[in-house]
N, C-alpha and C positions, 0 to 999 in steps of 0.2 A: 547560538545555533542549537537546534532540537538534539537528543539524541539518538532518537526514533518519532516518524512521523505516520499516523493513520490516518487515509483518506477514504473516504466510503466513494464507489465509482460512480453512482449520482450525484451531485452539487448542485442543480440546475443548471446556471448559464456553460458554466465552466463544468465539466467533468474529471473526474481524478482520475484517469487513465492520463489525458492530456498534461495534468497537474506532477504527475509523475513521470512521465516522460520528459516531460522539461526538468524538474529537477535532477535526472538522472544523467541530463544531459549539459550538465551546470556542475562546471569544475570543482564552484563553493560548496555543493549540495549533494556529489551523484555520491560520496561515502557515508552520507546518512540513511539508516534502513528505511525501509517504506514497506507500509501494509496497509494492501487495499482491502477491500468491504466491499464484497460483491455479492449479485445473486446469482454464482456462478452460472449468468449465461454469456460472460463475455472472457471464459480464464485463458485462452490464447491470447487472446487483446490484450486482457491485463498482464501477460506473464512477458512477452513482444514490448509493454510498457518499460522494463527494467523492475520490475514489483519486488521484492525480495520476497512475501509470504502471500497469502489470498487468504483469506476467510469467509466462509458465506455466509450469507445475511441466518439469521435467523439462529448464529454460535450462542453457545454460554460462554460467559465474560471469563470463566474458568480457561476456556481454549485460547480466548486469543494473550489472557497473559503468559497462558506458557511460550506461546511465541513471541512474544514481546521480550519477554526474558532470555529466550536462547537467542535472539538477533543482537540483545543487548550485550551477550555474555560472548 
């Protein structure tokens, strides 16, 4: 099992709103963090998903590890 999971909210067929939602909803899965990658035009959707942090597209890689690390900590 992951110990944190990032999924960017485009994938093509499948979207990681849906991809999140389901894991959050997945007894095995909903205590692992999840950080989406969005172009925050969708952060109600994504936060309604269970998301634990949002990032918007276009972060320095500097941001999303501090949240990687306080989700992990």
């Amino acid at each position: 099992m992951p110990n944190l999971i990032i999924i960017n909210v485009f994938l093509g067929a499948v979207d990681g709103i849906s991809i999140c939602a389901k894991l959050k909803s997945d007894v095995r899965t909903k205590h692992i963090p999840i950080v989406l990658i969005t172009a925050g035009l969708f952060r109600q959707k994504d936060l309604i998903s269970g998301a634990d942090a949002l990032i918007e597209k276009r972060f320095d890689i500097k941001d999303l590890t501090v949240v990687a690390v306080s989700l992990l900590n």
